[in-house]
Kinemage of the C-alpha trace (Angstrom):
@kinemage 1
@onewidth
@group {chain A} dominant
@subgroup {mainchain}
@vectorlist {calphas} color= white
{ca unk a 1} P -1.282 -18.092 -3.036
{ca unk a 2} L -0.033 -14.554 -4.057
{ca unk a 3} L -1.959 -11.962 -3.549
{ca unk a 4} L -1.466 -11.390 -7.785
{ca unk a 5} L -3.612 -14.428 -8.642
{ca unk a 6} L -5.372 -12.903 -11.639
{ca unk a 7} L -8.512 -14.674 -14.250
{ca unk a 8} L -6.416 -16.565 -15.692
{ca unk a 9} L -5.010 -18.488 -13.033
{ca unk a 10} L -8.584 -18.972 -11.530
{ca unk a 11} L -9.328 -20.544 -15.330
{ca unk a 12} L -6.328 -22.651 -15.579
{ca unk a 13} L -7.181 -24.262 -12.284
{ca unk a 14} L -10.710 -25.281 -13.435
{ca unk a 15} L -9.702 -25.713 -16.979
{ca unk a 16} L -12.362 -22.970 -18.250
{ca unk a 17} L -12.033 -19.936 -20.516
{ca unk a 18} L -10.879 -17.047 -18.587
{ca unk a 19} L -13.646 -15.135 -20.197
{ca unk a 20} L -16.045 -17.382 -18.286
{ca unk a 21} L -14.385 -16.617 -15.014
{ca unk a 22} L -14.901 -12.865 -15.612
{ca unk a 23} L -18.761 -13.626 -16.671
{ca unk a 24} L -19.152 -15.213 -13.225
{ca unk a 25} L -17.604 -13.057 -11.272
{ca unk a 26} L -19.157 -9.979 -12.545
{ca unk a 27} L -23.247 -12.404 -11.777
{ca unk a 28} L -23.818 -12.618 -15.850
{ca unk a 29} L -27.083 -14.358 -15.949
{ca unk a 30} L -25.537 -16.497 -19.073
{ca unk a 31} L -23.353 -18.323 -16.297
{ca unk a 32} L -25.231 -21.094 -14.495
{ca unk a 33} L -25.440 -20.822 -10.985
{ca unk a 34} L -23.326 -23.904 -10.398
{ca unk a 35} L -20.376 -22.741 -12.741
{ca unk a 36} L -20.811 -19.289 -10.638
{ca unk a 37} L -20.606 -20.977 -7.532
{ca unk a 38} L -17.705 -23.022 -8.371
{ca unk a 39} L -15.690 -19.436 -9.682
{ca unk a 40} L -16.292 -17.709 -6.680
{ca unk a 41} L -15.350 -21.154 -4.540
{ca unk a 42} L -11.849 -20.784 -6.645
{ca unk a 43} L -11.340 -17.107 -6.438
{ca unk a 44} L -11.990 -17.212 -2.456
{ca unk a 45} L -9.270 -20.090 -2.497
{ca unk a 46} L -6.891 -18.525 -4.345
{ca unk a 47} L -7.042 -15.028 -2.629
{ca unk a 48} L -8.019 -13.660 -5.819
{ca unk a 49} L -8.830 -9.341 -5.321
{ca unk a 50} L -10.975 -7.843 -8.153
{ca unk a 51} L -9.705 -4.428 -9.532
{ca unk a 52} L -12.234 -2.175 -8.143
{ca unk a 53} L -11.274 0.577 -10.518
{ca unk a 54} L -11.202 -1.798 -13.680
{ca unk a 55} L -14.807 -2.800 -12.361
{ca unk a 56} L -16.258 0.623 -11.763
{ca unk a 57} L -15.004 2.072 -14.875
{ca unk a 58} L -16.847 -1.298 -16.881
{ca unk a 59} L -19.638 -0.716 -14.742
{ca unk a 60} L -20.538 3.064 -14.040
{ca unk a 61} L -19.955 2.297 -10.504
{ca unk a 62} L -17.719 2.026 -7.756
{ca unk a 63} L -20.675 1.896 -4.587
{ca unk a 64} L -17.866 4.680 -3.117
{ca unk a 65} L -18.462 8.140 -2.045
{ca unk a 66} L -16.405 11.058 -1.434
{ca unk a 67} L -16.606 13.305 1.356
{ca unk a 68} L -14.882 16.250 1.921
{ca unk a 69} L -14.684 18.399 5.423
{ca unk a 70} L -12.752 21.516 6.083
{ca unk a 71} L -11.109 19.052 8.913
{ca unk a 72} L -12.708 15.810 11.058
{ca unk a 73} L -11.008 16.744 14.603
{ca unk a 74} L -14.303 18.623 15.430
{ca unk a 75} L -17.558 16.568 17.261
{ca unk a 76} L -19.342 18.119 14.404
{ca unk a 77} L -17.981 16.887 11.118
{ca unk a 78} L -17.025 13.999 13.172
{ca unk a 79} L -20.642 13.529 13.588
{ca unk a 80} L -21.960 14.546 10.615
{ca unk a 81} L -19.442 11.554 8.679
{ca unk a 82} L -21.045 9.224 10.986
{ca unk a 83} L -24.715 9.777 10.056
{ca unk a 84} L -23.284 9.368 6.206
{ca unk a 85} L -21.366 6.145 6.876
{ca unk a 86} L -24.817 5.317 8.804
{ca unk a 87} L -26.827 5.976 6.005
{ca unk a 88} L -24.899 4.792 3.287
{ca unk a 89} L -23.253 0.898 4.677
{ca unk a 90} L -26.327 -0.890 4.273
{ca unk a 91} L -27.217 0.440 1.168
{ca unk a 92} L -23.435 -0.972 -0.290
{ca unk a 93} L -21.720 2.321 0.052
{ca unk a 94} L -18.105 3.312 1.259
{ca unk a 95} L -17.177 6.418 2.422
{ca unk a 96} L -13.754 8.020 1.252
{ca unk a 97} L -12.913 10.787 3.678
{ca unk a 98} L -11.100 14.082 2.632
{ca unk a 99} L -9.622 17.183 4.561
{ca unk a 100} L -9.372 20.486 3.437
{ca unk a 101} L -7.696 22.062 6.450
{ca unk a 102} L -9.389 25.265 4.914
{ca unk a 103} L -6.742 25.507 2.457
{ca unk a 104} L -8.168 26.498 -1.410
{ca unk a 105} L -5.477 24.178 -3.215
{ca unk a 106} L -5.847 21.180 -0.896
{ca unk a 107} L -9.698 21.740 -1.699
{ca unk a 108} L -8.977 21.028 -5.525
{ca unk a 109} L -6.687 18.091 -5.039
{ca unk a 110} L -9.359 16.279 -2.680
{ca unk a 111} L -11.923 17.031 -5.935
{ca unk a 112} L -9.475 15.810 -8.364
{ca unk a 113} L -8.872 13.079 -6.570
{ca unk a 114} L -12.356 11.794 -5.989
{ca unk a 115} L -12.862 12.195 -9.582
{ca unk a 116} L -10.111 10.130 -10.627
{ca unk a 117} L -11.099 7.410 -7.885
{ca unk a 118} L -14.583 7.072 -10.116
{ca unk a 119} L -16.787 8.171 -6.534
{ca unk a 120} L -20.576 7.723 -7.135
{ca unk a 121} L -20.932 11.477 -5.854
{ca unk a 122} L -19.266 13.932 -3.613
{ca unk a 123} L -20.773 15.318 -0.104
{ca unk a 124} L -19.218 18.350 0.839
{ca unk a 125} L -18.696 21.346 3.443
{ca unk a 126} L -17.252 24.170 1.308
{ca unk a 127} L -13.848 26.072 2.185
{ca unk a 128} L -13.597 29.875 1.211
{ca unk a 129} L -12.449 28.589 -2.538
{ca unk a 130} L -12.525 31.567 -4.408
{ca unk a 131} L -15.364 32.411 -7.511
{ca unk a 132} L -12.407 32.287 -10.202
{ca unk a 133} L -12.147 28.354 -9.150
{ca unk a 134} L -15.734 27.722 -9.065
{ca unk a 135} L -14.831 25.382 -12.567
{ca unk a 136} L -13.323 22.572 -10.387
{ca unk a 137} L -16.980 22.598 -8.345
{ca unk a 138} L -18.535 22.543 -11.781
{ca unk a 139} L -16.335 19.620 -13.131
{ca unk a 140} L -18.469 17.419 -10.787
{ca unk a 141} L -21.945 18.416 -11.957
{ca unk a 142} L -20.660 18.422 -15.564
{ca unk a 143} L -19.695 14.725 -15.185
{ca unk a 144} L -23.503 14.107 -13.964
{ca unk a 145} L -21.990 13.219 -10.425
{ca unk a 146} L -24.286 14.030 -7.773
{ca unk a 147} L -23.096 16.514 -5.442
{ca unk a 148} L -24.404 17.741 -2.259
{ca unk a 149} L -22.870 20.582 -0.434
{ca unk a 150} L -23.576 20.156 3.961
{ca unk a 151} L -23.349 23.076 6.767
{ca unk a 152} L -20.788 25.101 4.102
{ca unk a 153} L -22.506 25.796 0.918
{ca unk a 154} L -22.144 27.855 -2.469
{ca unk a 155} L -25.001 28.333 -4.245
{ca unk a 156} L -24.638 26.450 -8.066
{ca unk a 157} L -27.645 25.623 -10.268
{ca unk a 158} L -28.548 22.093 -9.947
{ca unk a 159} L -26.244 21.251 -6.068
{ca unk a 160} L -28.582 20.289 -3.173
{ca unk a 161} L -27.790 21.622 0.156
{ca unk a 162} L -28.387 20.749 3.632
{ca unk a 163} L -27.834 23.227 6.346
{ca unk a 164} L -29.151 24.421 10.009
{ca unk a 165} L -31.217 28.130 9.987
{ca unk a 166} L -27.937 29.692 10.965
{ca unk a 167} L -29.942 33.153 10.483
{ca unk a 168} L -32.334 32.016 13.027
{ca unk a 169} L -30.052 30.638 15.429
{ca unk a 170} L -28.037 33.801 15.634
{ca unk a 171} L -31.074 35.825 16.229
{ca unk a 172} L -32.606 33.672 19.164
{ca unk a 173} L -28.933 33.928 20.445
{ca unk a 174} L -28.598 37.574 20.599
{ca unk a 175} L -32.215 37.860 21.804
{ca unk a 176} L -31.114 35.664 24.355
{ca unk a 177} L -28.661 37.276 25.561
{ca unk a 178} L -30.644 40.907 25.520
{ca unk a 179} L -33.197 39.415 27.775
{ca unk a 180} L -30.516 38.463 30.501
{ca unk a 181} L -29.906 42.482 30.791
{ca unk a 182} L -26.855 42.168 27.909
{ca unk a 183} L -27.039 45.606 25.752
{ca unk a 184} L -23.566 45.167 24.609
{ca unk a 185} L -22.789 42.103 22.792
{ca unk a 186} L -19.572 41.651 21.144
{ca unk a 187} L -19.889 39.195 18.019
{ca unk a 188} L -17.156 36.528 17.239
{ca unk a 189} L -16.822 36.098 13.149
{ca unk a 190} L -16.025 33.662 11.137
{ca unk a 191} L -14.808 33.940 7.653
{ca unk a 192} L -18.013 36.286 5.933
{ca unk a 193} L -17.650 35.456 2.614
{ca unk a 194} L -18.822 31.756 3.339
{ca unk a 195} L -22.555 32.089 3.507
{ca unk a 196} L -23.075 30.628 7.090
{ca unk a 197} L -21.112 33.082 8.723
{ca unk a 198} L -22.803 35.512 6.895
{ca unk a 199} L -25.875 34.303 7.804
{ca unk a 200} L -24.954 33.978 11.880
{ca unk a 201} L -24.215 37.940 11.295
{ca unk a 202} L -27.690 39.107 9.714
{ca unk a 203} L -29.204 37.047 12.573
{ca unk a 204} L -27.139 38.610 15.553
{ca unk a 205} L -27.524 42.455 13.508
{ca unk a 206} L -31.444 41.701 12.912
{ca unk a 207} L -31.901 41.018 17.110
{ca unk a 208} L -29.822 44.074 17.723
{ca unk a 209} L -31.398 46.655 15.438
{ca unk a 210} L -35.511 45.006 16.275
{ca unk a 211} L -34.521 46.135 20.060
{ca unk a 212} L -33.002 49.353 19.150
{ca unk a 213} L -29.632 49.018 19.913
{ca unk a 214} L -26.888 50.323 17.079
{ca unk a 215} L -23.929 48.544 15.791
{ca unk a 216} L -20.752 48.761 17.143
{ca unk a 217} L -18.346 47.889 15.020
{ca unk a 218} L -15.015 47.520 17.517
{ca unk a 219} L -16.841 44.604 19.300
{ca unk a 220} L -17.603 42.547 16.196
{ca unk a 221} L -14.025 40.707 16.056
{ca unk a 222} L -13.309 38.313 12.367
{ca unk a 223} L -12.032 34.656 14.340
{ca unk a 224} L -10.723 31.197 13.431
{ca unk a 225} L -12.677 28.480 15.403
{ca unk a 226} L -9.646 28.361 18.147
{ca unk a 227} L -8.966 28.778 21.846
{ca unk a 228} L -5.958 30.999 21.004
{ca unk a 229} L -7.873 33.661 19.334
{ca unk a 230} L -10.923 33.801 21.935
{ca unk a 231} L -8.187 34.729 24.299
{ca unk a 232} L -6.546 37.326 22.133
{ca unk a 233} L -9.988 38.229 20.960
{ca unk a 234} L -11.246 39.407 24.640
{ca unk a 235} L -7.753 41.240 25.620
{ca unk a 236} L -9.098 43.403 21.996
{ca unk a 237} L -12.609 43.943 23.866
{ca unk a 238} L -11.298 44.471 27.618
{ca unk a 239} L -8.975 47.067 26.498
{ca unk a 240} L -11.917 49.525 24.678
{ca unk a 241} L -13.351 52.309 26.217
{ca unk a 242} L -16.969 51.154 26.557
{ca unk a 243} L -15.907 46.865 26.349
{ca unk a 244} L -18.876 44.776 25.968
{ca unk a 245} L -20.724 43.062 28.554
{ca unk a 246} L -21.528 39.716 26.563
{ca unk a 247} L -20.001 37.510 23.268
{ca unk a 248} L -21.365 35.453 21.071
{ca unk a 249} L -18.993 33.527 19.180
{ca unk a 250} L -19.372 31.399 16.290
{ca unk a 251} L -17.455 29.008 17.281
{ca unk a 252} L -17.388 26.963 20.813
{ca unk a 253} L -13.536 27.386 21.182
{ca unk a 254} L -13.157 30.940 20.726
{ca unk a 255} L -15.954 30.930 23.062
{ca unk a 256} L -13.914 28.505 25.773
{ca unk a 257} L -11.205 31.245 25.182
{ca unk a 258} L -12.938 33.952 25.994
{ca unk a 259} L -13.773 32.447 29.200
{ca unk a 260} L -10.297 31.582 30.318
{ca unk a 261} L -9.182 34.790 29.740
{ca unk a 262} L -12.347 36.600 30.944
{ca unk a 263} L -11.590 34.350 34.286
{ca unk a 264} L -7.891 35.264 34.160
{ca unk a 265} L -9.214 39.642 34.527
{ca unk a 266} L -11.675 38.209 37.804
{ca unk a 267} L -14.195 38.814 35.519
{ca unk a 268} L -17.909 37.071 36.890
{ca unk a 269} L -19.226 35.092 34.379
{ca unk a 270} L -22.383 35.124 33.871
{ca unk a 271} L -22.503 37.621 36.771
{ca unk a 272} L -21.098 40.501 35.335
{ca unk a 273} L -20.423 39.124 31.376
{ca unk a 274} L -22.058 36.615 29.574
{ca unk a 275} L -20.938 34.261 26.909
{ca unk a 276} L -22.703 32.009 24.109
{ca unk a 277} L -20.987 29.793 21.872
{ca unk a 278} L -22.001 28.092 18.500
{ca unk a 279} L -21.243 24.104 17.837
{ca unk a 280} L -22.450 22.284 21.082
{ca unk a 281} L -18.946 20.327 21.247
{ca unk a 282} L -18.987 18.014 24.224
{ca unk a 283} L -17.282 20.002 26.368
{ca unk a 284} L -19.333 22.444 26.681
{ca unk a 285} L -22.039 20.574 29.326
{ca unk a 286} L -18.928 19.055 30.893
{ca unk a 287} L -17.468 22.308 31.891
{ca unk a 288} L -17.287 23.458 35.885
{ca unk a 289} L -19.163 26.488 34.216
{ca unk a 290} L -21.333 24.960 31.232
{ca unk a 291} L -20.752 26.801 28.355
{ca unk a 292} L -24.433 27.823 25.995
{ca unk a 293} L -24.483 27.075 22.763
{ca unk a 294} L -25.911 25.466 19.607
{ca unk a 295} L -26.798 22.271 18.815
{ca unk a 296} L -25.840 21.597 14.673
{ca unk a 297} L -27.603 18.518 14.771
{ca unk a 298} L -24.750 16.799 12.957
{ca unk a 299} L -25.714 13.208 12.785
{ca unk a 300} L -29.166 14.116 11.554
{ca unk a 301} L -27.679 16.825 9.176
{ca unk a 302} L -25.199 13.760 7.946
{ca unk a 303} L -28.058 11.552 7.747
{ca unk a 304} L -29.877 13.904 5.508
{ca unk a 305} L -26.713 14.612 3.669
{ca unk a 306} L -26.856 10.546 2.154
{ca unk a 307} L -30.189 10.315 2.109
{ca unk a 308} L -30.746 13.192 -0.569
{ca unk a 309} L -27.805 12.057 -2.540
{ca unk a 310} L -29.690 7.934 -2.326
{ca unk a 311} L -32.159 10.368 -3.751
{ca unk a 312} L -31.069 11.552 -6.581
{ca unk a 313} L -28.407 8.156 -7.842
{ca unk a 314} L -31.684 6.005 -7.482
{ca unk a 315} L -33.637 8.722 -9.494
{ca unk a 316} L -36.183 9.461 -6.761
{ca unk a 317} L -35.560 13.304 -7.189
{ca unk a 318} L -35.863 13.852 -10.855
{ca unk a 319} L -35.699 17.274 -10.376
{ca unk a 320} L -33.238 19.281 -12.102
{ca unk a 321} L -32.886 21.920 -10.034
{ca unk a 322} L -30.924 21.442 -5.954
{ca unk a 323} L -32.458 20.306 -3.427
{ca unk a 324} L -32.435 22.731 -0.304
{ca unk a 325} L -33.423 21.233 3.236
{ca unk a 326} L -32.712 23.141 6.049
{ca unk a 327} L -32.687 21.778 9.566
{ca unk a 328} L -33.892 23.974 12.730
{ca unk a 329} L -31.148 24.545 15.398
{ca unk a 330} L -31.651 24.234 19.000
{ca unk a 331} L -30.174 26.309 21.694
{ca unk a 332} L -29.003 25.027 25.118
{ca unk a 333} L -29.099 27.679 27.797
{ca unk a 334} L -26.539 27.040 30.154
{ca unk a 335} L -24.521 28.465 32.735
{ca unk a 336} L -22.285 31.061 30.668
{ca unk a 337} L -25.031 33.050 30.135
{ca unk a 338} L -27.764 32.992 32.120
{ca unk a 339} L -28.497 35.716 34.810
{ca unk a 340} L -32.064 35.801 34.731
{ca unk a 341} L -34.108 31.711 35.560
């Protein structure tokens, strides 16, 4: 049969109303359990497909779920979309997956789109989308759609959030790497004006000024979370007067980076310059040199993620204001930068 077959060819077949058909297949208690039985016998027979949109927009519900992630070729968001998916399939939910590619526009669109596809709520990691368009974030709320913001937040009256202490990790970090004789760090950036970078750099300038040791501004170097630009990044630091004798980056590729090129100047790592990433991407243990860094805790974080928004669709949280949880990091010390066992 085609793929078209609609009601009404289900209800010409058993010579019912077509009205009874839809009763049945949307479980009315009116229809008996036999007539039921007998519809759904039909509809399987005839390849019959239900309008999923037509049904959520009767019904307040379309069991799907929008996530959006500034891009999913990362271990991290990878793993954070699998604790979700985890989380949410055996409670009936589907997960629609969005990119951003950290591009403001492409942002919007993804909401828009997730709004028109009548999603039960939307689980995001913010991009740098700018105050003026905070009205597309607010659409959401305003429609009484749950939204939870993961790892990239904004604060907004009535969002939940679920993060790591990035504050704390970056402090433990730099403390770190003071203790293995480092009294020059350089600091890999991300993008300050989201609130986890922002964070990472109160941490790493909190361990710094508790020891005593100033600020120097020429080794604290803005980065996208690439290979390319840890390279570029340490040529910057190499060619200064007084370079650095350690980086932490906030992100595990710049950090791979700055090891190849640190490598390519017969620089001794940890020997002579030490190096801490942020992410705890796979490759980092599997490395001829192991690579330190952060562990996210991703899947948990996704986990979380679904279980607060459960949460709040079932009416469990009440509360009108967001939720905040915030997950501890954990640091694994490996070879990059440890002098001192």
């Amino acid at each position: 049969m085609s793929e078209k077959t609609t009601i009404y060819d289900i209800a010409k077949e058993l010579n019912i109303t077509a009205a009874t058909v839809s009763r049945a297949l949307n479980n009315n208690p009116k229809i008996s359990h036999s007539t039921r039985k007998l519809v759904l016998e039909t509809a399987n027979k005839m390849n019959y497909k239900q309008n999923r949109l037509a049904l959520a927009l009767r019904s307040g519900k379309s069991n799907n779920v929008g996530v959006i992630v500034p891009r999913i070729n990362t271990n991290f968001f990878a793993s954070v979309i699998r604790g979700i998916e985890e989380a949410l399939h055996p409670e009936g939910y589907h997960v629609i997956i969005c990119q951003t590619h950290e591009d403001k526009n492409r942002e919007i669109e993804n909401i828009n789109t997730l709004l028109n596809a009548q999603v039960d709520g939307i689980l995001m990691s913010i991009s740098n989308l700018p105050k003026e368009n905070d009205h597309y974030l607010q659409r959401v709320t305003q429609k009484n759609i749950p939204l939870i913001f993961f790892d990239r937040k904004k604060e907004m009256d009535n969002v939940s959030s679920v993060t790591i202490d990035d504050y704390q990790a970056s402090y433990e970090i730099t403390q770190h790497l003071l203790e293995q004789g480092c009294d020059k760090i350089a600091y890999f950036s991300g993008d300050r004006t989201l609130e986890i970078y922002e964070d990472r750099f109160r941490g790493y300038q909190q361990a710094l000024l508790d020891n005593n040791i100033a600020i120097n501004e020429d080794y604290i170097i803005p980065i996208k979370s690439n290979v390319v630009e840890g390279r570029d990044a340490v040529e910057k630091l190499l060619a200064l007067e007084n370079p650095p004798n350690a980086i932490f980056s906030t992100s595990d590729f710049a950090a791979l980076g700055a090891i190849q090129k640190l490598k390519e100047h017969n620089i001794k790592i940890p020997e002579d310059f030490c190096v801490f990433g942020f992410g705890n991407e796979p490759f980092t243990k599997f490395m001829e040199l192991s690579i330190s860094s952060v562990d996210q805790a991703p899947l948990e974080m996704g986990k979380m993620t679904a279980q607060v928004f459960l949460d709040k669709i079932n009416n469990v949280d009440n509360t009108k204001t967001g939720k905040t949880v915030v997950l501890m990091p954990k640091l694994h010390i490996r070879q990059s930068s440890t002098r001192i066992k």
